[in-house]
Backbone as a printed PyTorch tensor [residue, N CA C, xyz], in Angstrom:
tensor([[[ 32.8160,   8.1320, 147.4450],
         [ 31.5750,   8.8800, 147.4730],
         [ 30.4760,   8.0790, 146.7750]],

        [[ 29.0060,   7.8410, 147.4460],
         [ 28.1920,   7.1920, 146.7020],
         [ 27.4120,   8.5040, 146.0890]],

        [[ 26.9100,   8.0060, 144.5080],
         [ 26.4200,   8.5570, 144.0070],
         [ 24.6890,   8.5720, 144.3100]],

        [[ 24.1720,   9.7560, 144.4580],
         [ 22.7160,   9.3890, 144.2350],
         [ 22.5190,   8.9300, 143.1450]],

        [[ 21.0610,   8.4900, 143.2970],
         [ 19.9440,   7.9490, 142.4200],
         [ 19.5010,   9.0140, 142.0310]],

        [[ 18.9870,   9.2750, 140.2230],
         [ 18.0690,  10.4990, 140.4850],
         [ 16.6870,   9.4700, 140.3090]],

        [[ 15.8530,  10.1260, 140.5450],
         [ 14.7800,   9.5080, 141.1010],
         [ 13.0220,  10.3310, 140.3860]],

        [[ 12.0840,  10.1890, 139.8440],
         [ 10.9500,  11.0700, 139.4780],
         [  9.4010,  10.8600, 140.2530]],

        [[  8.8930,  11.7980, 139.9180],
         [  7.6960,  11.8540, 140.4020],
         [  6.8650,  10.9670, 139.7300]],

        [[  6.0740,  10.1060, 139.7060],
         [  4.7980,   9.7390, 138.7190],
         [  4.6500,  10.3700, 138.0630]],

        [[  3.8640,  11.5840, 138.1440],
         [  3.4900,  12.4690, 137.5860],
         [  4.1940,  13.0930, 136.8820]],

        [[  5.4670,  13.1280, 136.7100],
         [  6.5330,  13.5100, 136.3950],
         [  6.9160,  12.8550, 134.6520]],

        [[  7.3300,  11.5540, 135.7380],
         [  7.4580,  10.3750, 134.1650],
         [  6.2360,  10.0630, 133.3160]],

        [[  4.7390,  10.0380, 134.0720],
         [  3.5780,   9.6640, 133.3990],
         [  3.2490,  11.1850, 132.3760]],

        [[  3.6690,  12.1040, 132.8580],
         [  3.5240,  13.5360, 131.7920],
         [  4.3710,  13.0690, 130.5450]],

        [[  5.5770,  13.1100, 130.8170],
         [  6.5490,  12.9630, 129.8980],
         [  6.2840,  12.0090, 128.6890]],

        [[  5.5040,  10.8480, 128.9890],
         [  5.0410,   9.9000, 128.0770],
         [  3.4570,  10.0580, 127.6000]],

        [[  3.2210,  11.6790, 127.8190],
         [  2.1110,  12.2150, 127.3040],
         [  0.5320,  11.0480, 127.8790]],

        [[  0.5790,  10.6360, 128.9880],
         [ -0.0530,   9.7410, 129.1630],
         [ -0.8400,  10.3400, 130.9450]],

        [[ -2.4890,  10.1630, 130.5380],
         [ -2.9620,  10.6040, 131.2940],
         [ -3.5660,  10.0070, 132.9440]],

        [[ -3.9350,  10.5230, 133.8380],
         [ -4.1560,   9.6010, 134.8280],
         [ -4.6730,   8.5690, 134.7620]],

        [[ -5.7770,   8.5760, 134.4090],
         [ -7.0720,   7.9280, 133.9200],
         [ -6.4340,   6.7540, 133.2770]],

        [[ -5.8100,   7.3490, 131.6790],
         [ -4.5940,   6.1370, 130.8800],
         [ -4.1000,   5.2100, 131.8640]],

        [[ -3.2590,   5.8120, 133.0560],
         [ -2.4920,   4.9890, 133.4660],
         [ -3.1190,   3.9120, 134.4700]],

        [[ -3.9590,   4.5900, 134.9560],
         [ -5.1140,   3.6380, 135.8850],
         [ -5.2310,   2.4520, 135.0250]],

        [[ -6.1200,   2.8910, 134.1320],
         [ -6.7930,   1.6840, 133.2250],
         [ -5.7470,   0.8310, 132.7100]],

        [[ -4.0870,   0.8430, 132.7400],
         [ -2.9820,  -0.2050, 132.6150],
         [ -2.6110,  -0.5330, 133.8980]],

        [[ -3.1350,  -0.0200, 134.9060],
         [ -2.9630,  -0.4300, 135.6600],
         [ -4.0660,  -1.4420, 136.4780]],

        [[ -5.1250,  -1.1190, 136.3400],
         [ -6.4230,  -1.6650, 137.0540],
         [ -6.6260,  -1.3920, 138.1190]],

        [[ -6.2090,   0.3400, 138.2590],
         [ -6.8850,   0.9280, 139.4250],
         [ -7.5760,   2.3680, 138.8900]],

        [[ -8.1980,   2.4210, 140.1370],
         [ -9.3700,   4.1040, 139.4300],
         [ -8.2870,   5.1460, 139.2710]],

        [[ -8.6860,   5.7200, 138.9760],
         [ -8.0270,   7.3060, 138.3810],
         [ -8.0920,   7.6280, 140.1670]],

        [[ -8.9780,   7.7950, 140.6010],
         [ -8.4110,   8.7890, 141.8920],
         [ -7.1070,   7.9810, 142.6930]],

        [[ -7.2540,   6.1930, 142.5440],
         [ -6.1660,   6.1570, 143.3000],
         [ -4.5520,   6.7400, 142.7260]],

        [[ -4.2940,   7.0360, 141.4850],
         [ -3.3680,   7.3750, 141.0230],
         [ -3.0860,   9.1190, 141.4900]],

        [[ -4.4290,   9.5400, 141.2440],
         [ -4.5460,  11.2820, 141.9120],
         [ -3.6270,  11.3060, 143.2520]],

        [[ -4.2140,  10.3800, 143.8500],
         [ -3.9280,  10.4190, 145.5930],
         [ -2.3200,  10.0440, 145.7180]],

        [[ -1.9780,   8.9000, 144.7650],
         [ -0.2570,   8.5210, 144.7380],
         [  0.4850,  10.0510, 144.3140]],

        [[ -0.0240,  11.0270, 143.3480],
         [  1.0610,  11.8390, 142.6130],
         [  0.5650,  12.5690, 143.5540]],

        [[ -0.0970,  13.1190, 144.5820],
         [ -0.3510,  13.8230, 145.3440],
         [  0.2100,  13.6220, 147.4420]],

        [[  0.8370,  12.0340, 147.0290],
         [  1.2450,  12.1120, 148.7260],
         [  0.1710,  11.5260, 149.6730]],

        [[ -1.6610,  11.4120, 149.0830],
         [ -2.4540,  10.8970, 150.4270],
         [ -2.5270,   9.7650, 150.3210]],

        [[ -1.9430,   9.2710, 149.8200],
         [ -1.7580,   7.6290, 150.0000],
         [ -0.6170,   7.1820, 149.6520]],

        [[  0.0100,   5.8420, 150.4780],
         [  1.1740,   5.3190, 149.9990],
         [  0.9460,   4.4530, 149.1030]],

        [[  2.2900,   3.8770, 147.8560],
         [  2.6130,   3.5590, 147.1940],
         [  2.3440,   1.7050, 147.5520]],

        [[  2.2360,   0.8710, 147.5590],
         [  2.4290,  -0.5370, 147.3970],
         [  3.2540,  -0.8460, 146.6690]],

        [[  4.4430,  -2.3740, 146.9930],
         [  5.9350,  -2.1350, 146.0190],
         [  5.0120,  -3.0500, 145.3810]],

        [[  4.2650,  -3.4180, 144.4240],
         [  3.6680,  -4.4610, 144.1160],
         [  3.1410,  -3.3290, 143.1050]],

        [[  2.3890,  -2.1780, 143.2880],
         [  1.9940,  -1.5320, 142.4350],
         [  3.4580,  -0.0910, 141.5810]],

        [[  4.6180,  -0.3010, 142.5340],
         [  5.2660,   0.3430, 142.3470],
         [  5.8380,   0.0980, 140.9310]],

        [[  6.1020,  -1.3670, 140.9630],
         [  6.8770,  -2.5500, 139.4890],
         [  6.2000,  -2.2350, 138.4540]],

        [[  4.4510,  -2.5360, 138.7320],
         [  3.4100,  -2.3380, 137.8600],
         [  3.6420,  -1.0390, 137.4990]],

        [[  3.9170,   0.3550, 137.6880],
         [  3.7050,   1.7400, 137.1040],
         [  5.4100,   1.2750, 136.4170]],

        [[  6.3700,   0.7830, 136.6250],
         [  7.6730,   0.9640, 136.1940],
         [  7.4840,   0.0370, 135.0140]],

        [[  6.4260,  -1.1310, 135.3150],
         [  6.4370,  -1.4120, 133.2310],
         [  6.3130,  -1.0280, 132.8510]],

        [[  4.8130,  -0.1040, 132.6710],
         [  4.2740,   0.9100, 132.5300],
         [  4.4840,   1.8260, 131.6980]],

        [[  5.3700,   2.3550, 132.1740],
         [  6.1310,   4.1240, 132.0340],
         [  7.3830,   3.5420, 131.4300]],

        [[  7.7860,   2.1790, 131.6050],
         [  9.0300,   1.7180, 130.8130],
         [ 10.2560,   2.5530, 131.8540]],

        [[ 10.2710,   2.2870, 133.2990],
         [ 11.5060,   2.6140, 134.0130],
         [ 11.8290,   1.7480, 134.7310]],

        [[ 13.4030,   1.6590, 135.7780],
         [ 13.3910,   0.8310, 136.5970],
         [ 12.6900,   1.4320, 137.9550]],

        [[ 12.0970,   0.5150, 138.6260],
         [ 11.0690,   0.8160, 139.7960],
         [ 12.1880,   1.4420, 140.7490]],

        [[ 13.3230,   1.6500, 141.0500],
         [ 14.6350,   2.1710, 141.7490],
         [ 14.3090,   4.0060, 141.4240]],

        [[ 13.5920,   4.1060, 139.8640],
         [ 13.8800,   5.7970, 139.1570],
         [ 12.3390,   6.4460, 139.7700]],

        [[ 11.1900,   5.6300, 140.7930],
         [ 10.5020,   6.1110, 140.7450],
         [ 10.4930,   6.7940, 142.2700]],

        [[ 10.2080,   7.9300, 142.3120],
         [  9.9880,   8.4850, 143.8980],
         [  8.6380,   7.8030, 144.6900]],

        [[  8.7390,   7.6720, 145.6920],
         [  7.4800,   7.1460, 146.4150],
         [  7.6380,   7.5720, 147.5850]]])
């Protein structure tokens, strides 16, 4: 039997580390709305920006949902 992955939301892990959109934009070097639009589904993810939120938040990019 393979085991799932459990897996989180952005928004999910970026709450948890008490850290706000805006916060995470600005470590990231994108605007706050593009992060709105990722924890919200109207835009896809880039695996390039995916790595970048998993330094980030301090996870492996595998724990993040996209």
């Amino acid at each position: 039997m393979i085991a799932e992955k459990e897996q989180y939301s952005i928004a999910a892990l970026r709450e948890d580390r008490n850290m706000t959109q805006e916060a995470l934009a600005i470590k990231l070097g994108v605007n706050p709305k593009t992060v709105s639009e990722w924890e919200n589904k109207k835009v896809s993810i880039k695996p390039l920006h995916v790595y970048a939120i998993a330094y980030v938040l301090k996870v492996d990019a595998d724990k993040i949902r996209v």
